[in-house]
C-alpha atoms as an extended CHARMM CRD file, in Angstrom:
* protein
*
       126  EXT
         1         1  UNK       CA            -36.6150000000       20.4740000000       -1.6590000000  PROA      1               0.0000000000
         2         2  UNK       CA            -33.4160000000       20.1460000000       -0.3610000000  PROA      2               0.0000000000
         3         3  UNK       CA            -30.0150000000       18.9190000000       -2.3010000000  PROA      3               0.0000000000
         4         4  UNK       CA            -28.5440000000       15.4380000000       -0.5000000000  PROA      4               0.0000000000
         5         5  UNK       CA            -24.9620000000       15.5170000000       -0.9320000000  PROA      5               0.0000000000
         6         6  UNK       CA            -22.6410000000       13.2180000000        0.6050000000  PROA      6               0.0000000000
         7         7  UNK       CA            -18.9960000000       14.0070000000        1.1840000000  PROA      7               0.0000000000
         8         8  UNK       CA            -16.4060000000       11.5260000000        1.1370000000  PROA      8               0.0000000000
         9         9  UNK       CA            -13.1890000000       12.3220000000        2.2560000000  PROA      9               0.0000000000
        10        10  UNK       CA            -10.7270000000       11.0090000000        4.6160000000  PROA      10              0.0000000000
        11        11  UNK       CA             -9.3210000000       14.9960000000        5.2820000000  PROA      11              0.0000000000
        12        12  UNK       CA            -11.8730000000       16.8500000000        7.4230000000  PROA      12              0.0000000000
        13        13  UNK       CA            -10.3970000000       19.8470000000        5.8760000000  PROA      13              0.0000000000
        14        14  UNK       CA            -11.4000000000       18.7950000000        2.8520000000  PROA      14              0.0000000000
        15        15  UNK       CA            -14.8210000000       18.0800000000        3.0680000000  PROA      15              0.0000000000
        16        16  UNK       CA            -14.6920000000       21.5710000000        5.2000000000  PROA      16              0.0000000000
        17        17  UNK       CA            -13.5930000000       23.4550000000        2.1540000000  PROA      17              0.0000000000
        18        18  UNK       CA            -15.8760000000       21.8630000000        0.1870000000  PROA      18              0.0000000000
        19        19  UNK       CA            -18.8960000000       22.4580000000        2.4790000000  PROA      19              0.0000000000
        20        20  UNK       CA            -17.3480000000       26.2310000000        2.6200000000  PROA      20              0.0000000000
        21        21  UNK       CA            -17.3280000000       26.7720000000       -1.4170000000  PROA      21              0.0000000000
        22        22  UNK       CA            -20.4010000000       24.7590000000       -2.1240000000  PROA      22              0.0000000000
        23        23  UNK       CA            -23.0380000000       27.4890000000       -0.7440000000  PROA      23              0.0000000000
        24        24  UNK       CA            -21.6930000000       30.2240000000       -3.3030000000  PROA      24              0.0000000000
        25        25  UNK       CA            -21.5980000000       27.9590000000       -6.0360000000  PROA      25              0.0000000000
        26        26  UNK       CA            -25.1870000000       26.2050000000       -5.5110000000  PROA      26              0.0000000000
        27        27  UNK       CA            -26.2600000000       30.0640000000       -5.3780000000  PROA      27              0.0000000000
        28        28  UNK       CA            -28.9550000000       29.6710000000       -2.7310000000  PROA      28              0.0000000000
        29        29  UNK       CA            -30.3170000000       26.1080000000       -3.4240000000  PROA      29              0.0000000000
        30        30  UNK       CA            -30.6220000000       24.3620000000        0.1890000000  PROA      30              0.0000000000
        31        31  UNK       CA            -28.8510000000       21.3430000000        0.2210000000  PROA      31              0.0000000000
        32        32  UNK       CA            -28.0040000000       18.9100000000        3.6030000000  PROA      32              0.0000000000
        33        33  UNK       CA            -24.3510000000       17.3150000000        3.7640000000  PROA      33              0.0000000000
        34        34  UNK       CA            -22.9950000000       14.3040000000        4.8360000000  PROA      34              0.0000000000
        35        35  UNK       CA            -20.3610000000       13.1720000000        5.9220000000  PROA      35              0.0000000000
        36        36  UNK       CA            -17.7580000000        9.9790000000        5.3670000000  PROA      36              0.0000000000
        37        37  UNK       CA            -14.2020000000        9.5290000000        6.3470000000  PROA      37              0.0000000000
        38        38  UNK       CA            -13.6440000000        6.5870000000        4.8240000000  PROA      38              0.0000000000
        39        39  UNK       CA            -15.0150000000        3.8540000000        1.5770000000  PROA      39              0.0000000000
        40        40  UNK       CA            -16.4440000000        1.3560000000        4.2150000000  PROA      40              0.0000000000
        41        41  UNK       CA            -18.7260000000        4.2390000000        5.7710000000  PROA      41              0.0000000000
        42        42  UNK       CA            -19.4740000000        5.3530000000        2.5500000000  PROA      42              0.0000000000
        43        43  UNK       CA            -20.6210000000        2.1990000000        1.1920000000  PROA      43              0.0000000000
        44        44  UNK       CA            -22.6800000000        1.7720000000        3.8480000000  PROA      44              0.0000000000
        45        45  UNK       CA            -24.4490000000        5.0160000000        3.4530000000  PROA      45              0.0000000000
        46        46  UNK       CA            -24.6140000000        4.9980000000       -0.7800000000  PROA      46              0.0000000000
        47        47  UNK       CA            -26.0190000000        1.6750000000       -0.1260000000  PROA      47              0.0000000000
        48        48  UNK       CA            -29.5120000000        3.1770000000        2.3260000000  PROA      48              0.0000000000
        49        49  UNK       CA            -29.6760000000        6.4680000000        0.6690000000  PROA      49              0.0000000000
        50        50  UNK       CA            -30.3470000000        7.6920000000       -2.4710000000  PROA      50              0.0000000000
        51        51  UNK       CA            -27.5890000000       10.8950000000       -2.4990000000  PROA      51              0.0000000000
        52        52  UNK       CA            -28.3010000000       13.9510000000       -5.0280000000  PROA      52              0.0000000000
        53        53  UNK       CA            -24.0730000000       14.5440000000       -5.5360000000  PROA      53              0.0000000000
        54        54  UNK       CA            -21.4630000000       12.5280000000       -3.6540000000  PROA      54              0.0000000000
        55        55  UNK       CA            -17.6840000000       14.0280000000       -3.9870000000  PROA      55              0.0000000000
        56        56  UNK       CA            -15.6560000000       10.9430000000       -3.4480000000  PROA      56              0.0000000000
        57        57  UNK       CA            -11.8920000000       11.2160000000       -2.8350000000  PROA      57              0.0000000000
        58        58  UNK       CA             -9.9230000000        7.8690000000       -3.8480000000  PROA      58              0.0000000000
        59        59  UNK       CA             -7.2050000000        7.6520000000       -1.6780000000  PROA      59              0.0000000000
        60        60  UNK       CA             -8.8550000000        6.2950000000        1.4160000000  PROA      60              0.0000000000
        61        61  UNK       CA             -8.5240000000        4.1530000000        4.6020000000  PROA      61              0.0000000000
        62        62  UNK       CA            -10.1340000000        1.0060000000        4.4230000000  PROA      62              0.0000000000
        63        63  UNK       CA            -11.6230000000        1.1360000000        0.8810000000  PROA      63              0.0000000000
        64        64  UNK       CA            -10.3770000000        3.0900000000       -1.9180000000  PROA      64              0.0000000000
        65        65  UNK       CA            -12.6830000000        5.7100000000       -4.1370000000  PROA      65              0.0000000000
        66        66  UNK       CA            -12.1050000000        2.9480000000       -7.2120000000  PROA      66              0.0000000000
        67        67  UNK       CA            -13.3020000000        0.0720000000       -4.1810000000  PROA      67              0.0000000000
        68        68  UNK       CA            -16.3580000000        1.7760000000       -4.0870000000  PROA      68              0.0000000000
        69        69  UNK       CA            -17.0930000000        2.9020000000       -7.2730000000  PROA      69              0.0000000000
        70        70  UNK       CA            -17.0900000000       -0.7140000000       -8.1740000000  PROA      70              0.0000000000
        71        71  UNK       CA            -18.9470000000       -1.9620000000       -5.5350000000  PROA      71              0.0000000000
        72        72  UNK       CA            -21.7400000000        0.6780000000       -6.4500000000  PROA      72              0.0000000000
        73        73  UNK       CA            -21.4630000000       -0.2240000000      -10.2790000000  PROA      73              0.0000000000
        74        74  UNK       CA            -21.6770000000       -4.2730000000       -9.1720000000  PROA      74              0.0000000000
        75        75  UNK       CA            -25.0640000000       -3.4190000000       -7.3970000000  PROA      75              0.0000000000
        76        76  UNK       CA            -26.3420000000       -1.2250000000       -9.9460000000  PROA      76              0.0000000000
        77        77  UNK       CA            -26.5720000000        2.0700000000       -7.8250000000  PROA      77              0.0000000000
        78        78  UNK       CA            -26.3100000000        4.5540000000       -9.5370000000  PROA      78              0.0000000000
        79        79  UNK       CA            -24.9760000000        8.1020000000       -8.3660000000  PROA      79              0.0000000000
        80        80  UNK       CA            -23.7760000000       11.8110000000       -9.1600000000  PROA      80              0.0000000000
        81        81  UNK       CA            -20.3990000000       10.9920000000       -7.8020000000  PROA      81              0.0000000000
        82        82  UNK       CA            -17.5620000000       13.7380000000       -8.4310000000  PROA      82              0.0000000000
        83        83  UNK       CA            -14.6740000000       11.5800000000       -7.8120000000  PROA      83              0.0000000000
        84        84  UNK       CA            -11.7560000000       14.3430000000       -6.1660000000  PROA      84              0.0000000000
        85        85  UNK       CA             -8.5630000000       13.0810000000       -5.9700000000  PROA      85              0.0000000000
        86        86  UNK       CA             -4.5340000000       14.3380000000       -5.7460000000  PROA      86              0.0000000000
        87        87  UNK       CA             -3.8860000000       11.2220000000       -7.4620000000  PROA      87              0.0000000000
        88        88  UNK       CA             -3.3970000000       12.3000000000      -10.9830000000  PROA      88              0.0000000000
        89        89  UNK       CA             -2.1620000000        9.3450000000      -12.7850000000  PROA      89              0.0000000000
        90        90  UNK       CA             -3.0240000000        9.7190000000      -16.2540000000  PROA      90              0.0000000000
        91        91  UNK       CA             -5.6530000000        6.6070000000      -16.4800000000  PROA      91              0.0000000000
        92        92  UNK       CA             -7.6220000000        7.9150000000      -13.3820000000  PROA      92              0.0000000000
        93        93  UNK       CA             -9.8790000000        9.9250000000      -14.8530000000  PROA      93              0.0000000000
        94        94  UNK       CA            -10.7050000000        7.2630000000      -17.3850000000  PROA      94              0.0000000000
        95        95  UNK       CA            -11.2650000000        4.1640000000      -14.9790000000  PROA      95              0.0000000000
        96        96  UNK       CA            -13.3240000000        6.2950000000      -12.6990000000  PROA      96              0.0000000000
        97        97  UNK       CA            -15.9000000000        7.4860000000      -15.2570000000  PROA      97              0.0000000000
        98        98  UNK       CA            -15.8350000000        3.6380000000      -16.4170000000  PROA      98              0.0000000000
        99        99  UNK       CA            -16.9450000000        3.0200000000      -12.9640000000  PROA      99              0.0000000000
       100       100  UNK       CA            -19.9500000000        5.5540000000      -12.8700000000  PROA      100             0.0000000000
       101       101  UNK       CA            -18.5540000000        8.9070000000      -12.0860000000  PROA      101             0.0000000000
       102       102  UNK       CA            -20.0870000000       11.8460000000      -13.3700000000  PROA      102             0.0000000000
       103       103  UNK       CA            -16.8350000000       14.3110000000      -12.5700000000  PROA      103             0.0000000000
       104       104  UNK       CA            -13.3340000000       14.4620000000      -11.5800000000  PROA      104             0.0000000000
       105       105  UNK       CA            -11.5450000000       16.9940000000      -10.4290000000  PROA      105             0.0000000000
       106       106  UNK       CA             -8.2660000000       17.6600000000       -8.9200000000  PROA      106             0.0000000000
       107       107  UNK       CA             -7.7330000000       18.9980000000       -5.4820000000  PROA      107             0.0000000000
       108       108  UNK       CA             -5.7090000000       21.7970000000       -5.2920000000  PROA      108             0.0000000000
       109       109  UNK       CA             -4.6980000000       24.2240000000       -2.4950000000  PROA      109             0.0000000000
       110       110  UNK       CA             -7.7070000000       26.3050000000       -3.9650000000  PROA      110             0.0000000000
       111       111  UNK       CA            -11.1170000000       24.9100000000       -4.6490000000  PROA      111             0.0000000000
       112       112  UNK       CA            -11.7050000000       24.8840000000       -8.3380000000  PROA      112             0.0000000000
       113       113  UNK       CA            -15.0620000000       26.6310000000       -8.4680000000  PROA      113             0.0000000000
       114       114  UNK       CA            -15.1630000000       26.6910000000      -12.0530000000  PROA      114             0.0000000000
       115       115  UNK       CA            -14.8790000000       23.2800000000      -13.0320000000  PROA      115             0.0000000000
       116       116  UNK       CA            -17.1260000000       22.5140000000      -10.6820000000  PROA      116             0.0000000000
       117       117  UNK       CA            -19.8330000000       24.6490000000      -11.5370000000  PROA      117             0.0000000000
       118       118  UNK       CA            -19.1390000000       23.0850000000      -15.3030000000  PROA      118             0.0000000000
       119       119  UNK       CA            -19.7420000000       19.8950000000      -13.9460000000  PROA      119             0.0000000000
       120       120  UNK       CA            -22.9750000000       20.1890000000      -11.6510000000  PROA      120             0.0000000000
       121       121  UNK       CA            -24.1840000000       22.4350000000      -15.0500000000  PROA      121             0.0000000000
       122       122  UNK       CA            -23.8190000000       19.1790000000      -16.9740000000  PROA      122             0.0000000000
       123       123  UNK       CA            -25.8400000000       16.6210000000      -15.0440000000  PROA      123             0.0000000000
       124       124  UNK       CA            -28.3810000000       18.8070000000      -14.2180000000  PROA      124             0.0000000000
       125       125  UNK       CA            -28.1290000000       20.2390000000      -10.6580000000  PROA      125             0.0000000000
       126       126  UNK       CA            -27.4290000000       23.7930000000      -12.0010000000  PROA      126             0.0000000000
């Protein structure tokens, strides 16, 4: 069966890169993107369908990546969200996982295969 993932990004060229880098990484596994530009749309489709891994940027139009991390953790959904972000304040990292993300990562000009790979090894889709 095919991996759901849902990108969330309010750069097309960075859910682009990510759809580039993700085939080498998931090493043949078939998996069927998504796509949202912004929290609102995201919500809406985190809310119908159940997602394998969402990446989630938080510096959004409309709602932010913490906006709907909380609105997830208030309904009790439950996800494999990678939160990706250029924010790097030094709580981030800590108030997202509070809010239910499995990852975070920093975007860079070059995606971070690696850490990725570390990540998607530790809950399971690896």
């Amino acid at each position: 069966m095919a991996l759901s993932v849902l990108l969330v990004d309010d750069s097309k060229f960075v859910r682009k890169g990510i759809a580039k880098a993700l085939p080498t990484i998931l090493d043949g596994q078939e998996f069927i993107f998504s796509e949202a530009d912004n929290g609102n749309e995201a919500l809406k489709l985190l809310y119908s369908i159940s997602y394998d891994l969402v990446f989630l940027d938080l510096t959004m139009p409309e709602k932010t990546g913490y906006e709907v991390l909380q609105n997830l953790k208030e309904r009790g959904i439950k996800a494999n969200i990678i939160v990706l972000t250029a924010d790097i304040q030094p709580e981030a990292e800590k108030i997202v996982r509070s809010l239910g993300a499995v990852g975070y990562m920093e975007k860079h000009s070059s995606f971070n295969k690696d850490a990725l790979i570390k990540i998607l090894q530790e809950i399971n889709l690896l």
